[in-house]
N, C-alpha and C positions, 0 to 999 in steps of 0.2 A: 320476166320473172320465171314463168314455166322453165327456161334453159337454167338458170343456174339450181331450180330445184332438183332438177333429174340430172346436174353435174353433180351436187349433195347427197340425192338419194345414192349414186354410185359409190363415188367414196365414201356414203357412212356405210354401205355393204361391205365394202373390203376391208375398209378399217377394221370393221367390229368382227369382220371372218380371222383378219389376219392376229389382232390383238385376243383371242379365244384358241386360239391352234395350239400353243402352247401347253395348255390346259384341258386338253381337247379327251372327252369319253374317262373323265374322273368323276365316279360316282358317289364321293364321299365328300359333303359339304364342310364339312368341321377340318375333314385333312385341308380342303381348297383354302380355308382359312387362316389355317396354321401358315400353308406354305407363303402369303401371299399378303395377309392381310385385308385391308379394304383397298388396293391397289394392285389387280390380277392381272392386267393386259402384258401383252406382248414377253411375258416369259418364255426363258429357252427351255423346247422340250428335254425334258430330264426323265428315263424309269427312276430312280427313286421315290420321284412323289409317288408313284403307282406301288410300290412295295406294299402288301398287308391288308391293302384296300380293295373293292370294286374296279375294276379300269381297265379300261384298254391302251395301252401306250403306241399310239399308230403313225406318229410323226417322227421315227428317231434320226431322220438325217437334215431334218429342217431346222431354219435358225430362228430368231426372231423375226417378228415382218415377212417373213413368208406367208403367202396364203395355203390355207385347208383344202381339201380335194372341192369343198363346197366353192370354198372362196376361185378354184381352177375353175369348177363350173360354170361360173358367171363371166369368168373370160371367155373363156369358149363360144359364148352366144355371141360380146358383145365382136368375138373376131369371125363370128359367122357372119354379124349384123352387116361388119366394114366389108369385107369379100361378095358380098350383096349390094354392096352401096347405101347402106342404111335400110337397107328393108330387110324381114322375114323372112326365108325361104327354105323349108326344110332340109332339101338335100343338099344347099351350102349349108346348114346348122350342122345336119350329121356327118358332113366334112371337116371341121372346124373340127368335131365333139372328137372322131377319130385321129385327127392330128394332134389333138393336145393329149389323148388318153390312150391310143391305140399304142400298138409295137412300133417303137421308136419314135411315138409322138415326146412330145417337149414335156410335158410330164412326169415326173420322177418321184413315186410316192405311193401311197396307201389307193386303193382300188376298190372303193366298196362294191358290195351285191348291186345296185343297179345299174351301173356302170359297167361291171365288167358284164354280166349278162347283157347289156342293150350291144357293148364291141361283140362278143360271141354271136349275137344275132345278124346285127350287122354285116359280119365277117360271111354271113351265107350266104347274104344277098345276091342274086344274079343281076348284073350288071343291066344285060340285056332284055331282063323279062321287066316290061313295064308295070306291070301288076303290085310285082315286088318292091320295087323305088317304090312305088306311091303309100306300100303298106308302113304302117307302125311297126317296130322290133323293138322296143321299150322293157322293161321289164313291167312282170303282173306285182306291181310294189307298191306301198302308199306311204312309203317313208320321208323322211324332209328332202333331200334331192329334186324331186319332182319342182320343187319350189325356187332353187338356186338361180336357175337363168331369166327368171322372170323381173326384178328390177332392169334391167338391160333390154328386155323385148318391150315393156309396157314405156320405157324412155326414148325406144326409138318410135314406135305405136302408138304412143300416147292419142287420145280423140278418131285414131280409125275405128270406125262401125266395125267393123272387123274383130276388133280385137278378142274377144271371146272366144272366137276361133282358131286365132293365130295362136290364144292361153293353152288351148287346148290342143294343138297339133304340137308345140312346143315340151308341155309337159310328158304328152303320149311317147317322145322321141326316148326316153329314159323311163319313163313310168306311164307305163302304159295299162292304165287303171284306174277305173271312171273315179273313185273315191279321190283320188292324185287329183284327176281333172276338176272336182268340184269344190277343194282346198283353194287349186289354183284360180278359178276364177273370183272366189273371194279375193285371195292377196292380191291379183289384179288390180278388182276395183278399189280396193285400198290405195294400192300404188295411184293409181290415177288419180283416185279424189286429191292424196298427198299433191300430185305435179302438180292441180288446178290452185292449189291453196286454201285447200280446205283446214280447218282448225280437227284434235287430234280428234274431240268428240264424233263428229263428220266422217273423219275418216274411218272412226271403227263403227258408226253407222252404216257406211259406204258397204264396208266387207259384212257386216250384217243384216243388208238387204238381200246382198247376194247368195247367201249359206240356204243350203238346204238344213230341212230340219233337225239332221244330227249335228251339223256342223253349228247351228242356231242354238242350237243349247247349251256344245260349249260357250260357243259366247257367253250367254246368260249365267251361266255357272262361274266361267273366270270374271265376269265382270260385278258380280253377287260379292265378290270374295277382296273387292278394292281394299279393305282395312285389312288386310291378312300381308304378310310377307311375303314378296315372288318367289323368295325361296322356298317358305312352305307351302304355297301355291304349287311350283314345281316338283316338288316332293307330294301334293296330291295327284297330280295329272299322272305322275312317270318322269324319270330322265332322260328315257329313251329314245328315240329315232324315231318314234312312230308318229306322222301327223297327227292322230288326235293325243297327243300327249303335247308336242312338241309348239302345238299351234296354241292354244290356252294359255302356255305359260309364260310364249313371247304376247300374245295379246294383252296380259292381264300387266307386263313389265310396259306397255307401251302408253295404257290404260293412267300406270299410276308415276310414271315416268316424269319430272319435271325438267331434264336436258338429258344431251344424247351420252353423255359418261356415265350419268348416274346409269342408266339404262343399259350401257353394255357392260357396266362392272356388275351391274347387277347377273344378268345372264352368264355371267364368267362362273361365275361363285355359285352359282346356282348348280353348276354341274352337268354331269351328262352330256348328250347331245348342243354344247353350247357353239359351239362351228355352225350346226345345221340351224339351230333360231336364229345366231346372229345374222345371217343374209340377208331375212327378211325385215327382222328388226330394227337391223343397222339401218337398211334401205328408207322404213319411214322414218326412224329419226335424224337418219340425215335432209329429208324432204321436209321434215315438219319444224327443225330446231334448225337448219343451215349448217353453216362453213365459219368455225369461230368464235372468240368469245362471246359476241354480244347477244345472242339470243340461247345461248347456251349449245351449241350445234359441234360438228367434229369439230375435235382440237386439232388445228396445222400441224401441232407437231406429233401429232400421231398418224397424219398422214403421210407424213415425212419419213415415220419409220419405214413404212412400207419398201421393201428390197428393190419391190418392180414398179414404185410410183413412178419413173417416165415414161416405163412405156403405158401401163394403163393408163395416163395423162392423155398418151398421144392417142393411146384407142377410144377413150371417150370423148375426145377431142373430135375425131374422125367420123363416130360412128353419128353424134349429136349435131353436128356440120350438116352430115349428109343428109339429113331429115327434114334442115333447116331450121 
């Protein structure tokens, strides 16, 4: 059972990254409405919807089913994971990171602030001073990014004593900023309780044992607010980018969530930053609801849309193999 849930948690990341990209940095919930209905996924990026409104129009040459710079992020780990052989390793990670996002990496798309600062840093790097490979070049960020490669490191991780640390040299590699790093070890233990088969209660227990106490509040705060709408839930927190915005109002969708659609349409519609929650989001409801009708988990035929569903088939095929 653990393997097919951290197959689930994968695919509902990309799912829910790739069916939000469309939609992707629209900050006006009433326009998200209009355009879309109560059925938002996988629309083709269009500036129109963005005309008059709040937005950033950042995807204009992607089609449907392609993944968000987030959704790239999470490749990038789980093709660091396969060039390791299924393990962690940092400097095949920031190998991986600079062939999918560097100059002339595979890539082709929108480059947020962390990203390009961590390739600028990297790009200093002396080869030969060991001091340097070992150091972090991440950027000083605490944005959602920091969060994207972690379903893929905790599925191949899963139960190493370790992992706390591997959460943490992982997110440093991009966000290199302890606020990043103790986001991340929450969604972690999230993600893991999800692989063990923990029920959803458990699992947002899980991430709030582990929160320090600002991060402990938000809990308490988005979880105070269950009879409230995610969407005006996310209209309290922010739509922005920033973890403590961004973290709240995926927990509080996951919190009142009854399957994994209702839960990524909701996050569509909600606006803003819906690329950067969906990652995490997707990731436990696909762990926690499955693959399919009967438990209400990803719909196949939304993973279908997916443009690059065989090969990231074949990479979590590869990377979940090698771990055994």
């Amino acid at each position: 059972m653990p393997y097919e849930r951290k197959t689930a948690m994968l695919w509902g990341a990309f799912v829910a990254d790739a069916a939000a990209m469309g939609l992707h940095w629209l900050y006006d919930q009433e326009r998200l409405a209009a355009i879309c209905g109560d059925c938002p996924e996988f629309f083709a990026p269009d500036p129109a919807h963005y005309d008059g409104v709040k937005g950033f129009f950042a995807h204009p040459r992607k089609r449907p089913g392609e993944l968000s710079h987030y959704g790239e992020q999470l490749r990038a780990m789980l093709e660091g994971l396969a060039d390791a052989h299924g393990v962690y390793d940092k400097t095949t990670y920031e190998q991986a990171f600079v062939a999918r996002f560097g100059y002339g990496g595979t890539f082709c798309g929108y480059i947020d602030k962390p990203t390009r600062t961590t390739l600028d840093n990297l790009a200093r790097v002396d080869p030969e001073d060991p001091a340097a490979v070992a150091a972090f070049h991440g950027a000083d960020d605490t944005q959602v990014p920091a969060l994207a490669k972690l379903p893929a490191l905790v599925a191949a991780h899963h139960g190493d004593p370790a992992l706390d640390c591997l959460i943490e040299s992982a997110v440093r590699v991009t966000n290199d900023n302890d606020t990043a790093v103790a986001f991340g070890r929450v969604a972690g233990r999230m993600l893991e309780a999800a692989i063990e088969g923990a029920d959803k209660a458990a699992v947002i227990a899980a991430g709030r044992a582990a929160a320090s106490p600002s991060i402990a509040a938000l809990f308490d705060e988005a979880l105070a607010r269950r009879d409230e709408g995610n969407l005006a839930v996310t209209r309290h927190f922010a739509l922005h980018c920033q973890l403590t915005a961004a973290f709240p109002s995926l927990l509080h969708n996951l919190a009142t969530a009854a399957d994994y659609r209702t839960a990524i349409r909701r996050n569509i519609l909600a606006g803003g930053d819906n690329c950067g929650r969906a990652i995490l989001l997707g990731a436990l409801c696909g762990a926690l609801f499955g693959i399919g009708k009967s438990r209400g988990g990803v719909p196949k035929a939304w993973i279908d849309r997916l443009t690059e569903r065989d090969g990231l088939a074949e990479l979590i095929a590869a990377v979940l193999a090698a771990r055994g």
